[in-house]
Each structure stands twice: as structure tokens, then as C-alpha cells.
DRENZADREN-182661 format. One record per residue: x, y, z of N, C-alpha, C in turn. Coordinates in pm, whole numbers, padded with zeros to 5 digits. Last residue first. Layout:
[[X, Y, Z], [X, Y, Z], [X, Y, Z]]
...
***
This chain:
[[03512, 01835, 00148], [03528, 01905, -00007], [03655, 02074, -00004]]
[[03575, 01546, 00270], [03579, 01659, 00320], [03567, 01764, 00187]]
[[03375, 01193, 00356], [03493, 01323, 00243], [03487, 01450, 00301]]
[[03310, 00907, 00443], [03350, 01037, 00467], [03484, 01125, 00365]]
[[03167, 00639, 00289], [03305, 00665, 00351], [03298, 00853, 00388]]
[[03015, 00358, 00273], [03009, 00472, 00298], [03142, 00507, 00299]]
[[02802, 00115, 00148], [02942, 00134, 00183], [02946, 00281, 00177]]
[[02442, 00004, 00247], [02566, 00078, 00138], [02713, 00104, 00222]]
[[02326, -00070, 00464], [02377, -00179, 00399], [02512, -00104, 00246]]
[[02164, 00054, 00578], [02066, 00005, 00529], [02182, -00101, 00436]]
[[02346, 00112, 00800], [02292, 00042, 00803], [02204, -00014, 00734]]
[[02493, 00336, 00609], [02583, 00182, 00629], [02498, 00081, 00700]]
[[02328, 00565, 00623], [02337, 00435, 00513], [02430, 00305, 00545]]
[[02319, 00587, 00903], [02186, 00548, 00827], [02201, 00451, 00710]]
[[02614, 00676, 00924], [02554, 00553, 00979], [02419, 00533, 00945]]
[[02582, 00884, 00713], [02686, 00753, 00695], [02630, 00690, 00796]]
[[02392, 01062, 00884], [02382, 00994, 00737], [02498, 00911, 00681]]
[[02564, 01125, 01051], [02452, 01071, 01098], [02385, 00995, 01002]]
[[02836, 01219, 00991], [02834, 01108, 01073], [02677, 01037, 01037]]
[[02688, 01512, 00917], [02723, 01399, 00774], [02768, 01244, 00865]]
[[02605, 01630, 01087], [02511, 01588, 00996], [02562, 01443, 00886]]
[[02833, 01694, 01237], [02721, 01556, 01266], [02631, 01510, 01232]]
[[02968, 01833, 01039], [03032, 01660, 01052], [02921, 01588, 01103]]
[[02692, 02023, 00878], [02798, 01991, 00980], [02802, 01862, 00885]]
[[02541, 02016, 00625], [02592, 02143, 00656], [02690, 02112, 00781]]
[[02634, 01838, 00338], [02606, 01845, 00445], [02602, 01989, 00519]]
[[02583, 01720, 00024], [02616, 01765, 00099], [02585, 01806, 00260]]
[[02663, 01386, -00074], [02584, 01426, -00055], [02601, 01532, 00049]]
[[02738, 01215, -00394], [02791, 01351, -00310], [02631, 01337, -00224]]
[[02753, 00917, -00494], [02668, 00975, -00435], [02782, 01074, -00346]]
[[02906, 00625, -00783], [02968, 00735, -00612], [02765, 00866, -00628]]
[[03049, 00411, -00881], [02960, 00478, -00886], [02927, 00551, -00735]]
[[03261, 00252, -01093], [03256, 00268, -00992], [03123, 00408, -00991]]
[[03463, 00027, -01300], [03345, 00102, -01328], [03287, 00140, -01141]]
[[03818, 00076, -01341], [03733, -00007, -01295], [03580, 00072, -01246]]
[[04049, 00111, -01566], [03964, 00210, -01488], [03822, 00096, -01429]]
[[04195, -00106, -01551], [04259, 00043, -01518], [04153, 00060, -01473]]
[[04163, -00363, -01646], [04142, -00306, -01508], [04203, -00188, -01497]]
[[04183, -00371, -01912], [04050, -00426, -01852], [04063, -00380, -01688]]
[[04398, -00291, -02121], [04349, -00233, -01968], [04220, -00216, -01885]]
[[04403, -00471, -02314], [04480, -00468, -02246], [04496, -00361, -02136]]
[[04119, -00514, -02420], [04191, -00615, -02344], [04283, -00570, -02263]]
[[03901, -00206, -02357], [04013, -00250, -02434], [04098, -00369, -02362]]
[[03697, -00152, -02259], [03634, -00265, -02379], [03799, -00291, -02440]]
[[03746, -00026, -02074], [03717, -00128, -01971], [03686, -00227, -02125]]
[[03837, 00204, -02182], [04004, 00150, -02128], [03901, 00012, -02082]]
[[03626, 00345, -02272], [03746, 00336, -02392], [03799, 00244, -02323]]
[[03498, 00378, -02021], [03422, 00255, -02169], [03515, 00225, -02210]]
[[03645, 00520, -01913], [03653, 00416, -01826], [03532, 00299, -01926]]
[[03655, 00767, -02110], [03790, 00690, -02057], [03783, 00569, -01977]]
[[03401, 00839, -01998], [03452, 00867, -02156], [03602, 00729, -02151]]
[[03401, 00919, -01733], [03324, 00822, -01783], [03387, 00824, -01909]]
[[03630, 01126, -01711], [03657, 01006, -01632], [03518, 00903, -01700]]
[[03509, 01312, -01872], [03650, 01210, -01937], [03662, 01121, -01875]]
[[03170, 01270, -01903], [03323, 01325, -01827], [03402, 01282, -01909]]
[[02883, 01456, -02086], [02969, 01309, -02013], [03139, 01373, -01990]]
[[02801, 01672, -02183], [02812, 01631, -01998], [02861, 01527, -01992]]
[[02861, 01710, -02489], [02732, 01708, -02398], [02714, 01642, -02298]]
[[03121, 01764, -02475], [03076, 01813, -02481], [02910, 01790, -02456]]
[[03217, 01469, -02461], [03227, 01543, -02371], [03144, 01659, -02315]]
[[03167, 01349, -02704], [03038, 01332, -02591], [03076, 01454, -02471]]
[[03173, 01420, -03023], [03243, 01435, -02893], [03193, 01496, -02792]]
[[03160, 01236, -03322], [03085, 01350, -03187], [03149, 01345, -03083]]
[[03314, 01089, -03426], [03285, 01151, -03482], [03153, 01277, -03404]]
[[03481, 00842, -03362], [03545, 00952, -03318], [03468, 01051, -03376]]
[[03420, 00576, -03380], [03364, 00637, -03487], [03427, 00736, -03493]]
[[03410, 00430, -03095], [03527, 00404, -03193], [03549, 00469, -03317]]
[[03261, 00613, -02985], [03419, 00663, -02926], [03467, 00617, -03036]]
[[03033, 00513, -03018], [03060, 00629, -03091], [03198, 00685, -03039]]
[[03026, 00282, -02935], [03036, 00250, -03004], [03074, 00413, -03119]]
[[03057, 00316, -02656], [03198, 00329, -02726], [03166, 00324, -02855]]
[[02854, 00449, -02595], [02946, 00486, -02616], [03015, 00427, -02685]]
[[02650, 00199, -02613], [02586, 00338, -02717], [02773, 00409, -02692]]
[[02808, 00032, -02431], [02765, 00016, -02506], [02782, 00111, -02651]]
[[02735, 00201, -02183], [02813, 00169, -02215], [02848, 00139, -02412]]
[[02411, 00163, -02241], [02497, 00310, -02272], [02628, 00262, -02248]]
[[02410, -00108, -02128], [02369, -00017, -02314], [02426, 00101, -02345]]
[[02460, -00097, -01935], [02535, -00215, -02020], [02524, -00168, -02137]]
[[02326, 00053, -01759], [02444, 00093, -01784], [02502, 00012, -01878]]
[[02020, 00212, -01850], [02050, 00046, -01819], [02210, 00062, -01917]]
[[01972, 00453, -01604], [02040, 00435, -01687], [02081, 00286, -01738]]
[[01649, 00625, -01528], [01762, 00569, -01477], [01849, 00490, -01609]]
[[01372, 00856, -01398], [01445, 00760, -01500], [01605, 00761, -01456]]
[[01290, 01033, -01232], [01291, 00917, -01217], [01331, 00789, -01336]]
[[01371, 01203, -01349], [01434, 01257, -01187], [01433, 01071, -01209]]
[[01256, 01277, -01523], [01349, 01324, -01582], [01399, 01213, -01458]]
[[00949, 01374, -01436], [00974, 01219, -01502], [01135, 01190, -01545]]
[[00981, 01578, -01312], [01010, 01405, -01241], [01021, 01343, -01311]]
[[00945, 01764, -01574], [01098, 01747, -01464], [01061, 01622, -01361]]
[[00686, 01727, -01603], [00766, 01666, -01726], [00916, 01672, -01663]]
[[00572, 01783, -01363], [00561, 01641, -01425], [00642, 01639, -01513]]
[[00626, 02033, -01334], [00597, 01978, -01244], [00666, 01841, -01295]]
[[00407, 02143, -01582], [00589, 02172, -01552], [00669, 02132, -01442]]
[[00180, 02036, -01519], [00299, 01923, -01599], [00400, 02004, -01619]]
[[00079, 02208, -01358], [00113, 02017, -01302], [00213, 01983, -01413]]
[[00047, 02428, -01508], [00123, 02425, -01365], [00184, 02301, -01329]]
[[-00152, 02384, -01645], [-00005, 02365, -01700], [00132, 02385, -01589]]
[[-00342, 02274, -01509], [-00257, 02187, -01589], [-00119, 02250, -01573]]
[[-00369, 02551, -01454], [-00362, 02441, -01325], [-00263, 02332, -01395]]
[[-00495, 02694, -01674], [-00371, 02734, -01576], [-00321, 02601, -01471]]
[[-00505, 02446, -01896], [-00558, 02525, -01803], [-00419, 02562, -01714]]
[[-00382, 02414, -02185], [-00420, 02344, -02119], [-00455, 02471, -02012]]
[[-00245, 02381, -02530], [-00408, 02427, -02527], [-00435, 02316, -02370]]
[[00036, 02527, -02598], [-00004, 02407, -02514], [-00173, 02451, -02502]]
[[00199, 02558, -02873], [00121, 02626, -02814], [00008, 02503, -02716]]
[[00548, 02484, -02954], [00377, 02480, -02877], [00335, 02496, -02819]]
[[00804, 02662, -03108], [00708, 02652, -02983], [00611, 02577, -03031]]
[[01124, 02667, -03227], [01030, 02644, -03248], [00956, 02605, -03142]]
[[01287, 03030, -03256], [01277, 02885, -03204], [01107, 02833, -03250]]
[[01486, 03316, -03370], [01359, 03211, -03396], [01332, 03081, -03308]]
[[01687, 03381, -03303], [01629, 03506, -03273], [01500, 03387, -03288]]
[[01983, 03252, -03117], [01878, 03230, -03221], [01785, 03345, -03174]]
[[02218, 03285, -02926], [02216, 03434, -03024], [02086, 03408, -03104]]
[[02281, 03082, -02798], [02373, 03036, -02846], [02327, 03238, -03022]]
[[02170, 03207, -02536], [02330, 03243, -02559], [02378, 03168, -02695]]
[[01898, 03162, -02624], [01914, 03289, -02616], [02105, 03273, -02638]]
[[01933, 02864, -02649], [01872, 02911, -02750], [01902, 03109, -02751]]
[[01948, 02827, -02364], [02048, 02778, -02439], [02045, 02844, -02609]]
[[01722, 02935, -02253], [01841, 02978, -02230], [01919, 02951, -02320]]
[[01527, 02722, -02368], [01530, 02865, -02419], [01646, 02951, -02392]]
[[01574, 02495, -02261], [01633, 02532, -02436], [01630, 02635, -02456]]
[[01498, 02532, -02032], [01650, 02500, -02080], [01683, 02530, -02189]]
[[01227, 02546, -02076], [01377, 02625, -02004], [01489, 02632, -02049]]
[[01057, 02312, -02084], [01195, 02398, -02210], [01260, 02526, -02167]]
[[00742, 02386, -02031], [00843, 02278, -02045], [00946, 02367, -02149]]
[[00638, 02642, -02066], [00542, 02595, -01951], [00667, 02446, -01915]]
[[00687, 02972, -02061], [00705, 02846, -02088], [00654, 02749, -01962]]
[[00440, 03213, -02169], [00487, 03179, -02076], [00538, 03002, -02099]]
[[00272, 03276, -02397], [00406, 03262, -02451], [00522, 03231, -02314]]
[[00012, 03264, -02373], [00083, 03382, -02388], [00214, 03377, -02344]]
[[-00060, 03041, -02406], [-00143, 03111, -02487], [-00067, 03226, -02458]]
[[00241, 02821, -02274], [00107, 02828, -02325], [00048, 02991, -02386]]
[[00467, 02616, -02474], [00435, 02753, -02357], [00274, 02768, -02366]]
[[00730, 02421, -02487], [00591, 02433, -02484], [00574, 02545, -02411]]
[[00957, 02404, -02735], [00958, 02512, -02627], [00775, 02493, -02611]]
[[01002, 02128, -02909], [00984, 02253, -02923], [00991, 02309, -02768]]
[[01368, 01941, -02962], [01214, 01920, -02909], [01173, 02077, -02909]]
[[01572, 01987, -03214], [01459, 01896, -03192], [01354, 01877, -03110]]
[[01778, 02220, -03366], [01639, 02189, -03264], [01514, 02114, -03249]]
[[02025, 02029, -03426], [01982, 02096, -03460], [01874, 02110, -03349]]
[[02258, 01918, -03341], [02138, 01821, -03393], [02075, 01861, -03417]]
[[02478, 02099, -03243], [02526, 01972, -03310], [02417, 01940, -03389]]
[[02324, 02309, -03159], [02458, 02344, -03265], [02444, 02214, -03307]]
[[02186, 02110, -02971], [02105, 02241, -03054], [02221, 02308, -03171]]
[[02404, 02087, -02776], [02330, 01968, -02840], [02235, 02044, -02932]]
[[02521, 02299, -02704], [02592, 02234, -02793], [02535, 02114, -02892]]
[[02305, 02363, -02531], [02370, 02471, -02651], [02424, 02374, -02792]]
[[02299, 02161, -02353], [02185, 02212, -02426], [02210, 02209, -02568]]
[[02527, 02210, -02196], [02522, 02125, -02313], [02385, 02099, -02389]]
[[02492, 02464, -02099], [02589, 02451, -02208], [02561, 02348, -02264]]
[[02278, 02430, -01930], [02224, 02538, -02072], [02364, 02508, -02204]]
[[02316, 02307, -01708], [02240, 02191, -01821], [02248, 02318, -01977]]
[[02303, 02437, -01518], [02442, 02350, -01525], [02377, 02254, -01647]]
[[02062, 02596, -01473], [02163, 02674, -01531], [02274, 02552, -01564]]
[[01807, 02500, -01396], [01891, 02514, -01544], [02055, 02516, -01563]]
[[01592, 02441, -01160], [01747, 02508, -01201], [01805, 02458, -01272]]
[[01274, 02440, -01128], [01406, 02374, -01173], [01483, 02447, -01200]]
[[01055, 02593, -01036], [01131, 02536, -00974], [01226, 02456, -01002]]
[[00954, 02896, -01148], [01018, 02764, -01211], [01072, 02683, -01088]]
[[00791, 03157, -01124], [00833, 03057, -01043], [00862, 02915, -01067]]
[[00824, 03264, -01396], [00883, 03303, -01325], [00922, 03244, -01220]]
[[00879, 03121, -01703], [00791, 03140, -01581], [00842, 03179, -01448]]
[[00985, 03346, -01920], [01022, 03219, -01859], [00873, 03222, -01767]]
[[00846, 03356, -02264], [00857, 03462, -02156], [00878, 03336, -02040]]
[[00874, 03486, -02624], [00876, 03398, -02520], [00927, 03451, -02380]]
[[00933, 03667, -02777], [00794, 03672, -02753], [00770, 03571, -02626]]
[[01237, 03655, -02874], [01208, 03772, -02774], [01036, 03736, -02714]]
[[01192, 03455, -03091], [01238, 03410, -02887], [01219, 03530, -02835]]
[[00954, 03404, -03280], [01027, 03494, -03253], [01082, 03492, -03036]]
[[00889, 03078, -03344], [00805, 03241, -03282], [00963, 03337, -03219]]
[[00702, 02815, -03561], [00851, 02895, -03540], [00824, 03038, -03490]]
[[00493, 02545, -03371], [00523, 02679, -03516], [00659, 02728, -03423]]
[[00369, 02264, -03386], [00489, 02346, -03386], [00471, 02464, -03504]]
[[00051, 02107, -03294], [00088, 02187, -03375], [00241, 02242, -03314]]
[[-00203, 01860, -03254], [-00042, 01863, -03236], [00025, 01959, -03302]]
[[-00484, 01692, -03142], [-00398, 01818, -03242], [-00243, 01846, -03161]]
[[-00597, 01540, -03014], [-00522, 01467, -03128], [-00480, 01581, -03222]]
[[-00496, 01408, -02681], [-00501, 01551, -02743], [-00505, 01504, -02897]]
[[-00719, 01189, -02522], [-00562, 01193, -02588], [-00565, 01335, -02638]]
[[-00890, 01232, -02257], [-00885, 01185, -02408], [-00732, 01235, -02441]]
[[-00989, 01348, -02026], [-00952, 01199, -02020], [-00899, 01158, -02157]]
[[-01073, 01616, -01991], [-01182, 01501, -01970], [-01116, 01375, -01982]]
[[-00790, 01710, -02158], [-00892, 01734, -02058], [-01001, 01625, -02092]]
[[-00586, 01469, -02271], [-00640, 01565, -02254], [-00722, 01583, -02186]]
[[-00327, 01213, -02203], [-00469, 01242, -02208], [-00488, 01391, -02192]]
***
């Protein structure tokens, strides 16, 4: 919805010279472990979502791409021009990173969506953030004869600044019932 409550029904991308684009300065998302596979996903698929910024070229969503877009050398990208109030556009650079935070993975499908492009061999996921240890535990859990090598397992870092920080949060979670264990990095 647009201001007063209505849907926006103009929708414009134009192509703007990346030097004209300008970050926001107080971004509160950190980019930086997302710009390589950005990069690679912008080489591979070309540039599919635009850089929203508003009326003077401050980004308002797309960080990321723009970094990724500066190292991969593009002098052009494609922007919208967001027609919203300073406030808005404040809320939905805000909003368009939770909505990121709160989505989740229905693992049977992406399983799934992999291998079906492992068996094709024709993109290579690595390169856009999936591991070898995930990459290798579709390939070895759909193959009969090493249905138990890599057995599907799902782990939480969580750092600490002491041991009695980290004691205190293993017994929180072991009481709400998760299996815990202590690591040292």
C-alpha cells in the first residue's frame, strides 16, 4: 500500500549511472559477507531486482547489490525511484531486511531444488553461499549407497563474551528442551 492506504500503481526501472547512487549512511545491515555472492549471482542471472533509492539517489533497499555491482566494475545499474516520505523510506529499509530475518526454509524442497541442479551440474551453488558440507549432504543423503554418511544436522553458533555467559545460555536452552553442547572457537 501507498500513502493513504492504496497500492502504488506506478512502477518505474530506469538504468542510472552507479557513480549517482549514494549508500545511506546509517544502514543498519551489514553487507559485507553477502557482496560475493551477490556478485556472482548478477554475473550468473544477470540484474534482476533494481536498487530502490529515493529522489536523490540515497539507497533506500539494495546495498548489497550496489557493492556487489561497484566490485564486479558496472558503471550502469538499474534503480527505482521510490516516490515515499523521508519516514517511509526510513521504515521500509527497516522492513524489507526483517522480512529477510523472518523467513525460513521448507528443507524437503530445497533439498529437493538442489539436487535437482547437482544432477544437471550446470550452476555451481557453491558459489552462491551454499557449503560443500550442505552441497555434499543432498548429493550423499539421495544416493542409496550412502544414505548415512552425511546425516542432515542443524547447528546454532552463538557467541559469547565469557564461559559464564555461555554456561548460562546452555542451561536456558537445555531447559526449554534443545540439546546443547559447549564449543570453544
Amino acid at each position: 500500500m501507498g500513502r493513504g492506504g492504496r497500492v502504488s500503481q506506478s512502477y518505474k526501472v530506469e538504468w542510472c549511472d552507479l557513480s549517482k547512487i549514494r549508500p545511506y549512511e546509517n544502514n543498519p545491515r551489514r553487507n559485507e559477507k553477502a557482496i560475493d555472492v551477490v556478485a556472482n549471482s548478477i554475473k550468473e542471472f544477470g540484474f534482476r531486482q533494481p536498487i530502490v533509492v529515493d529522489h536523490n539517489y540515497v539507497i533506500i533497499a539494495g546495498h548489497t547489490r550496489y557493492f556487489a555491482a561497484k566490485n564486479l566494475g558496472l558503471k550502469r545499474v538499474p534503480v527505482h525511484i521510490a516516490d515515499l516520505t523521508e519516514e517511509q523510506a526510513r521504515a521500509y529499509r527497516l522492513v524489507d531486511n526483517k522480512c529477510a530475518e523472518l523467513s525460513d526454509w521448507h528443507y524437503e524442497r530445497l533439498d529437493a531444488e538442489i539436487k535437482s541442479l547437482l544432477d544437471n551440474q550446470q550452476i555451481d551453488l557453491s558459489a552462491f553461499g551454499f557449503t560443500d558440507i550442505e552441497l555434499d549432504r543432498v548429493a550423499h543423503e539421495s544416493s542409496e549407497t550412502n544414505q548415512d554418511l552425511l546425516p542432515a544436522r542443524y547447528a546454532v553458533v552463538i557467541e559469547c563474551e565469557s564461559e559464564s555467559e555461555q554456561k548460562e545460555i546452555i542451561t536456558r536452552m537445555q531447559a526449554e528442551g534443545y540439546k546443547c553442547r559447549a564449543l570453544i572457537l
